[in-house]
N, C-alpha and C positions, 0 to 999 in steps of 0.2 A: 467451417473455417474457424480454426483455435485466434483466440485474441489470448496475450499478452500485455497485463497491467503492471509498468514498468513503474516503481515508485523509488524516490532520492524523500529521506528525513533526515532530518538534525534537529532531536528535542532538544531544548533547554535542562529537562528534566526524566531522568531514564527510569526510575522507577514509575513514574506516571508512567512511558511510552508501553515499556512492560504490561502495566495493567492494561492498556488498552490493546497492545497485539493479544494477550490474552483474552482480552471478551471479543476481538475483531474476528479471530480466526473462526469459530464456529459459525459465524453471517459469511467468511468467505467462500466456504464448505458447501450453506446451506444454497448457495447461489453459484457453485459450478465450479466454486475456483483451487485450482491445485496449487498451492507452494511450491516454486522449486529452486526457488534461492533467495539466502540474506547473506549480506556482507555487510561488515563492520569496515572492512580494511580495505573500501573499493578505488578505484585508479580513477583518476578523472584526467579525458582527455579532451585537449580541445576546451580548455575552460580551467579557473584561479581556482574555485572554491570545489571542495571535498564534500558532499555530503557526508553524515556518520552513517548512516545506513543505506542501504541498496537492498533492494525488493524486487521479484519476478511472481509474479503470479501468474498461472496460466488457466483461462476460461474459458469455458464452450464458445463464445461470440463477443462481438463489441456488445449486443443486447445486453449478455447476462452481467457484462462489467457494468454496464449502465444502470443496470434492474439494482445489483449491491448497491452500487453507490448513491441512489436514490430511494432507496429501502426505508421506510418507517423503522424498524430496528438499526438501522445505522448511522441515521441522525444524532442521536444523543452522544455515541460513537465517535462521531466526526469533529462535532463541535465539540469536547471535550480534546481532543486530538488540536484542535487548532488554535487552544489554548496554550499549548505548549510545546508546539513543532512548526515547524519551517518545514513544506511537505510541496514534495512536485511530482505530475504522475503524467505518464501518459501511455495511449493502448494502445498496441501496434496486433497488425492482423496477419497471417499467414495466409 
């Protein structure tokens, strides 16, 4: 059963965000996860505030989203990310 890791960010700071989907993408790879959408220009329904970005990721399981996001190589990743983004995620399953 494919999970879906559904992510809303709004950095403060977009060259930072830049560098970190660039170092994040190859941990997301290495752990199952496929891209299949970012929006800059997403609709928010049912709610005031717009995230800047929208994210789909799609993973073999809830496991392997779990396994990334709990990853020794994602840590520094993460915390670095939440130095400078307002970040909201959640999996949904198929």
């Amino acid at each position: 059963m494919s999970a879906y890791l559904v992510i809303e960010a709004t950095p403060s700071d977009a060259e930072r965000f830049s560098e970190y989907e660039r170092q994040s993408l190859p941990l997301v790879i290495k752990y199952g996860g496929e891209p299949l959408a970012r929006d800059t220009d997403t609709l928010p329904i049912e709610r005031d505030d717009r995230p800047a970005i929208g994210v789909v990721i799609k993973f073999p399981d809830k496991q392997a989203v779990q396994a990334y996001f709990d990853s020794p190589e994602y840590a520094p990743l993460r915390a670095f990310r939440q130095t400078f983004t307002q970040a909201r995620a959640l999996v949904i399953e198929d």
